[in-house]
C-alpha positions as CSV (number, residue, x, y, z in Angstrom):
1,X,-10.0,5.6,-44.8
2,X,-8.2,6.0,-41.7
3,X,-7.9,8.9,-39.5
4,X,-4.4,10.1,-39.1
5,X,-2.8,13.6,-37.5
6,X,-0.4,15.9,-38.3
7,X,2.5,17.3,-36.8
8,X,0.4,19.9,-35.2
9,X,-2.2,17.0,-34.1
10,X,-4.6,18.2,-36.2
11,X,-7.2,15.2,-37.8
12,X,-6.5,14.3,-41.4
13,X,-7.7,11.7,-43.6
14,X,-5.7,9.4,-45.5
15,X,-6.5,7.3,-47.6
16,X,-5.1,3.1,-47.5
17,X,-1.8,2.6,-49.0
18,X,-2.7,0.0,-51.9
19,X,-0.3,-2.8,-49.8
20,X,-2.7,-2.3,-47.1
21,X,-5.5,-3.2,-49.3
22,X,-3.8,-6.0,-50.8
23,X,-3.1,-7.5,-47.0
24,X,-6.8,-7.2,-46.3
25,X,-7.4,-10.0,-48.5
26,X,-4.3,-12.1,-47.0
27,X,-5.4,-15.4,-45.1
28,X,-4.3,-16.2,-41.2
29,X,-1.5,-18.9,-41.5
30,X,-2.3,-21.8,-39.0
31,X,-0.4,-21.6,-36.0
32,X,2.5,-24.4,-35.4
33,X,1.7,-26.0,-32.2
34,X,4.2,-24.3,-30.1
35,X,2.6,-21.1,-30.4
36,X,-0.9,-22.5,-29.2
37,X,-2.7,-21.6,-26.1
38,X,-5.4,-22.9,-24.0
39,X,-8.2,-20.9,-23.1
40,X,-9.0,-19.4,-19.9
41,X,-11.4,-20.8,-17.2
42,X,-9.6,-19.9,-14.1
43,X,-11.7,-18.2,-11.7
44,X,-9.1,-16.0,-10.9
45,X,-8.8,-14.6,-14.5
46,X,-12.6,-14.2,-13.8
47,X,-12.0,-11.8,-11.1
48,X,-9.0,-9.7,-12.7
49,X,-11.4,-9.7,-15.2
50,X,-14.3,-8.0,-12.9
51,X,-11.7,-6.0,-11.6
52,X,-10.5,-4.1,-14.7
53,X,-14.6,-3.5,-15.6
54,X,-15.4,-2.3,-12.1
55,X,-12.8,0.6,-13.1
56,X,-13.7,0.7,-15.8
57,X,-9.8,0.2,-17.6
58,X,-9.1,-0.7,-20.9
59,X,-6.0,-3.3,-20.4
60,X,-3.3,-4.1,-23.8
61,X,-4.0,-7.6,-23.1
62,X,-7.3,-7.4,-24.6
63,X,-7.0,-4.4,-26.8
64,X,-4.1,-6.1,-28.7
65,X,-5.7,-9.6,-28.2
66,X,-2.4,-11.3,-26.4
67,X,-2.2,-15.6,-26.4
68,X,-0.8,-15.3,-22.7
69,X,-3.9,-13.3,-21.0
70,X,-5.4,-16.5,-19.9
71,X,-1.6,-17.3,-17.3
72,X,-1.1,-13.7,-17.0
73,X,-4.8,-13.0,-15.4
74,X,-5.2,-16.1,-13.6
75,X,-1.8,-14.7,-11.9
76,X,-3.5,-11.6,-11.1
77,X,-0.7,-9.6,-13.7
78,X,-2.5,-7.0,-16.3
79,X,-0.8,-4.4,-18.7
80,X,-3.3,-1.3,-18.3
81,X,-3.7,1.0,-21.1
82,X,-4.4,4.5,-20.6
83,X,-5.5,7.3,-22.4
84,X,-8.5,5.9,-24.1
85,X,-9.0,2.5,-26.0
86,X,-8.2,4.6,-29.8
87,X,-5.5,5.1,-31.3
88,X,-3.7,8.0,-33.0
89,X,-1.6,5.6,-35.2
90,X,-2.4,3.0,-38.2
91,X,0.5,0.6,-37.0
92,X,-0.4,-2.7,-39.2
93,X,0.5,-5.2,-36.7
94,X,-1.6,-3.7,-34.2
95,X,-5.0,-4.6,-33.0
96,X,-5.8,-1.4,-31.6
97,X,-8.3,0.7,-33.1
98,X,-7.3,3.9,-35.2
99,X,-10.0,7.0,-35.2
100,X,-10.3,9.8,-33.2
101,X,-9.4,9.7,-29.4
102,X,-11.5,11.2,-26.4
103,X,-10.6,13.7,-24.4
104,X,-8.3,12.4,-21.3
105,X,-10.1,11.1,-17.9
106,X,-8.9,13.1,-14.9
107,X,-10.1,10.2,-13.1
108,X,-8.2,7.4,-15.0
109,X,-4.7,7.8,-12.5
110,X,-7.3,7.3,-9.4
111,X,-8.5,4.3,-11.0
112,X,-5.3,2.5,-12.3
113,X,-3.7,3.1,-8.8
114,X,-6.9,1.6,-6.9
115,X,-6.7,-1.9,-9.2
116,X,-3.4,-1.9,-8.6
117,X,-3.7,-2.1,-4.9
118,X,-6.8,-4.1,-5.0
119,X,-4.7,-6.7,-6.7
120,X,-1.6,-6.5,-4.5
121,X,0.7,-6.0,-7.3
122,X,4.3,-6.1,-6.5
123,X,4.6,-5.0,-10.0
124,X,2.8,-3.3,-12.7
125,X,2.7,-2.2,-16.0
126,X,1.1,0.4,-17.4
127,X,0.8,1.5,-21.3
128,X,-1.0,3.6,-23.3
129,X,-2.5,4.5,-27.4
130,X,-0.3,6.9,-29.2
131,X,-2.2,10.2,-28.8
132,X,-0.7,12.9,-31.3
133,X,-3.7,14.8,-30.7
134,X,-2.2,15.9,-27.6
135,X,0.7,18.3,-27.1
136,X,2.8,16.4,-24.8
137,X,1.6,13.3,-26.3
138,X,-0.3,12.0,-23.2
139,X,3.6,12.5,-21.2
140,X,1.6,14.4,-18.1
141,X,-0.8,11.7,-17.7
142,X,1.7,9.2,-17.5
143,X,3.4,10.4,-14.9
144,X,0.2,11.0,-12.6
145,X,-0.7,7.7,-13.4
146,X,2.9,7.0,-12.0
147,X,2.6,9.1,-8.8
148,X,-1.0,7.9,-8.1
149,X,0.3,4.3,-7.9
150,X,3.0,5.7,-6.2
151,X,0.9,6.9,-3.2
152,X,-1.7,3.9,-3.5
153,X,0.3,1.1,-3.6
154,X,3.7,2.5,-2.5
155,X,5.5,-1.0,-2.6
156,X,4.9,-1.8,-6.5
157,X,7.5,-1.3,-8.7
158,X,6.3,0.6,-11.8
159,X,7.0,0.3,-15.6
160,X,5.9,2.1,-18.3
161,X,5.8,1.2,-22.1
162,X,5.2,4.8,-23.9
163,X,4.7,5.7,-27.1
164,X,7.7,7.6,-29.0
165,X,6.2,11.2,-28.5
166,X,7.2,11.9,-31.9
167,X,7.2,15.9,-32.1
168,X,6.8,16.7,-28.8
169,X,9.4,18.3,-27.0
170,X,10.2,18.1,-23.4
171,X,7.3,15.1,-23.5
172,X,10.0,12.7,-22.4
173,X,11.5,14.7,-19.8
174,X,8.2,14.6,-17.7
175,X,7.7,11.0,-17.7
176,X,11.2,10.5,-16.6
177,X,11.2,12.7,-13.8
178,X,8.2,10.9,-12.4
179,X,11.1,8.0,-11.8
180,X,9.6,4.7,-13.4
181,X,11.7,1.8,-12.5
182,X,11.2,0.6,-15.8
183,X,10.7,2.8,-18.9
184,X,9.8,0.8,-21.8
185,X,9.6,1.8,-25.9
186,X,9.9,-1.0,-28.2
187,X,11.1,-0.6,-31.5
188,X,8.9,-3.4,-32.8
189,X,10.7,-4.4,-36.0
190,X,14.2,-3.4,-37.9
191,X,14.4,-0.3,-39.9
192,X,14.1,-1.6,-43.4
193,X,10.6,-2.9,-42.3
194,X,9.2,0.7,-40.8
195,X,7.5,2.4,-43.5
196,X,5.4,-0.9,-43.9
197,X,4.8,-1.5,-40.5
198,X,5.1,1.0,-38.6
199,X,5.0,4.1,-40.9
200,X,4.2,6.7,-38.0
201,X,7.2,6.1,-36.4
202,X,10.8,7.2,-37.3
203,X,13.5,4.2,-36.1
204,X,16.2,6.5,-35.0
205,X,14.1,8.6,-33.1
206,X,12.7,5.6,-30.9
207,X,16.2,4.4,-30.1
208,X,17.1,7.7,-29.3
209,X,14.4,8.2,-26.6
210,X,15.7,5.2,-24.9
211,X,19.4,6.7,-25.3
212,X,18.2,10.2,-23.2
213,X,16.1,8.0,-20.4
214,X,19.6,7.1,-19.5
215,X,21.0,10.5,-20.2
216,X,18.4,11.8,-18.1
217,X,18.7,9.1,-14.9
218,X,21.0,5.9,-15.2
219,X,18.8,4.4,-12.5
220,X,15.9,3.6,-14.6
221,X,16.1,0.7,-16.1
222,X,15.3,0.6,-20.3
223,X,13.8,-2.0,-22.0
224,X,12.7,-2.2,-25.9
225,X,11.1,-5.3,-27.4
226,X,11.0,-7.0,-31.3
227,X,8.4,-8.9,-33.0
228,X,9.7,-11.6,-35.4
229,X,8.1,-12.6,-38.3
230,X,7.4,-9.8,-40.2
231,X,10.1,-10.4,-43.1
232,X,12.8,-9.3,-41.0
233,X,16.4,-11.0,-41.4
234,X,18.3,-12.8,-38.8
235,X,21.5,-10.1,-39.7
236,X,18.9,-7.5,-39.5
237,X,18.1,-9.0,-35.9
238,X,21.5,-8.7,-34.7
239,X,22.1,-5.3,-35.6
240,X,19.1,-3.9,-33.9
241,X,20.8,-5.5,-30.8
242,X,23.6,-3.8,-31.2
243,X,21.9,-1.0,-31.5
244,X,20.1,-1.3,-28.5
245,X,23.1,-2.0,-26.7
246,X,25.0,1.1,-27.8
247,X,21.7,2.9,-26.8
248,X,22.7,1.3,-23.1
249,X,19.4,-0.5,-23.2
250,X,19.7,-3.3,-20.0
251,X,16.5,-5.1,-21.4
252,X,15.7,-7.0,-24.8
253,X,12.3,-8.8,-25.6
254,X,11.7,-10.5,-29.0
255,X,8.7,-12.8,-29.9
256,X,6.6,-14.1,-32.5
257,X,4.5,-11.8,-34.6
258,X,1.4,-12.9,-34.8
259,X,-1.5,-11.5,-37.3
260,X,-4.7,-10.3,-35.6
261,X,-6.6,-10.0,-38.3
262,X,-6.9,-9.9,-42.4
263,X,-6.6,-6.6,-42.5
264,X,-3.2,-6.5,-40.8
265,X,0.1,-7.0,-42.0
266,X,1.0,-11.1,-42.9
267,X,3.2,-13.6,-41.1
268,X,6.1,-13.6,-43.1
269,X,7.2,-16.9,-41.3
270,X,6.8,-18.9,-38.1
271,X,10.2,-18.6,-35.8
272,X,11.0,-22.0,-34.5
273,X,11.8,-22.3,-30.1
274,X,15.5,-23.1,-31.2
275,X,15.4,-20.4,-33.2
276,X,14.5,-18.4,-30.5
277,X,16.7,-19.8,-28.1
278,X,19.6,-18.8,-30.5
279,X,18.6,-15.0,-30.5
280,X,18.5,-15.0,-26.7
281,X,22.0,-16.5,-26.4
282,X,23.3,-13.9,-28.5
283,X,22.0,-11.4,-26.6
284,X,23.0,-12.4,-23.1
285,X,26.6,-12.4,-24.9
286,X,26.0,-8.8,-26.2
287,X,25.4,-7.7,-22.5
288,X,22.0,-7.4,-21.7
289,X,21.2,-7.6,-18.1
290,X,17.6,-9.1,-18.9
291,X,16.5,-11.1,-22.4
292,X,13.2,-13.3,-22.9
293,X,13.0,-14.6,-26.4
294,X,10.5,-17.1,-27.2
295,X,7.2,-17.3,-29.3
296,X,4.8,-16.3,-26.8
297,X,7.5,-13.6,-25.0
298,X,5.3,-9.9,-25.3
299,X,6.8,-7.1,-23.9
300,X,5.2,-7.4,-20.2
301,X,4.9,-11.3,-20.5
302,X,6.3,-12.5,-17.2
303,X,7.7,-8.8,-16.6
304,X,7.8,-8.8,-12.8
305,X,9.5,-11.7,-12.1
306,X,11.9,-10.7,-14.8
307,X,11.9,-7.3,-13.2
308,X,13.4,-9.0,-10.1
309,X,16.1,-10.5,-12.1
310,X,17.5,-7.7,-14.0
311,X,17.4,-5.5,-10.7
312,X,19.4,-8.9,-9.0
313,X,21.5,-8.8,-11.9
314,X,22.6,-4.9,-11.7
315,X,23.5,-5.6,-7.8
316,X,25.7,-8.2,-8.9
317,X,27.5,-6.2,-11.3
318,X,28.2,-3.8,-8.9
């Protein structure tokens, strides 16, 4: 059974829909080459690593077991996750656990914003579970997070990758005013595949949060991201960019889906690079300031340097 929570947040139990069962018996499809990575020995990737125990963070790079954490540690970059290492969701792509969360640290915005320094980030990201249980949706503790690194590391550009605060009014609203530079949600996958693979989430309502960021402060720069792979079609693809787009969205990721486990939803196919290379043309011509689209591309993959580019990119536009 998983553990699941109502509109109120109140815990419920639920029992596996009988395609989850079925995908529990599906095999791992061998990776194509290009989507292989080398493991990591450097010894910086060894001290990011000490780093994130010594305060004691939970990071998304491990949680949802990433291909690029051995390049992105050994450059001193890390995606923190906040708000506990459980999630309130039973996404079935997502390697994060499902149960019951604990209660939120106080501490935790201390902590994030002291690794941040420590590491001399001119960029970070942070993220988080979804937490349902709580009646902002964990949209306070963002935005202390924020203003913690704010005052720590006052240099260090700041983006944030939220969850969709589904039922949780003015939740938005407080993140936002804590000014991100980047405010992240990704929609994951198209709409005919949500109830499948992402069935606590409602499509609209995603694209709509990243609609109001801009409502709310045209400065901020939006960003959503897309896993391919999961059965989705290349028509289907497009139109989530244009989507996107008429949601004013300046930043697209999209890269290969890969399966964490048996349990989780199956590769539906392997995206070649060209194919890849194809979607990002398109969406440079559909007027994103900022695209990565490639296999390994994840949603903070190589996210400061592209940071700098989008921000260059805006200037020039001006």
């Amino acid at each position: 059974m998983a553990v699941l929570f109502d509109s109120n947040g109140d815990a419920r139990q639920a029992f596996r829909h009988p395609e989850k069962r079925k995908r529990e018996e599906t095999p791992l499809q061998r990776k194509p080459d290009w989507i292989r990575v080398k493991a990591p020995t450097s010894p910086v990737y060894a001290e990011t690593q000490r780093l994130m125990r010594e305060n004691k963070l939970a990071t998304v790079c491990e949680e949802a077991a990433c291909p690029n954490i051995g390049e992105c540690w050994s450059q001193k970059h890390a995606t923190m996750m906040i708000m506990g290492e459980t999630c309130t969701r039973a996404c079935s792509f997502c390697n994060v656990k499902t149960g019951v969360p604990q209660a939120l640290d106080a501490d935790e915005p201390n902590r994030v914003a002291d690794a941040v320094a420590k590491l001399g980030l001119a960029h970070v990201v942070i993220t988080s579970v979804d937490r349902d249980d709580l009646k902002d949706g964990g949209a306070e503790h963002f935005a202390e997070v924020i203003r913690a690194i704010r005052k720590a590391a006052p240099a260090t550009t700041i983006e944030v990758l939220t969850p969709d605060f589904l039922r949780k009014p003015g939740a938005l609203e407080v993140v936002v005013e804590a000014r991100p530079d980047v405010f992240n949600h990704n929609l994951e996958t198209v709409p005919r595949l949500y109830l499948s693979i992402r069935p606590g989430a409602r499509y609209f309502h995603s694209l709509r949060i990243l609609q109001r960021v801009k409502e709310l402060d045209p400065t901020i720069f939006t960003k959503s991201g897309l896993m391919a792979g999961l059965g989705e079609s290349r028509e289907e693809v497009m139109q989530v960019m244009d989507d996107l787009r008429a949601a004013n969205v300046d930043f697209l990721t999209v890269g290969q889906y890969l399966q964490p486990t048996r349990r989780h939803a199956a590769v539906d196919r392997f995206w070649t690079p060209d194919e890849f290379k194809s979607l990002e043309t398109i969406a440079w011509a559909k007027g994103f300031l900022m695209v990565s689209a490639s296999p390994l591309t994840r949603s903070s993959y190589h996210a400061d340097s592209d940071f700098a580019r989008m921000r260059d990119a805006r200037q020039k536009g001006k």
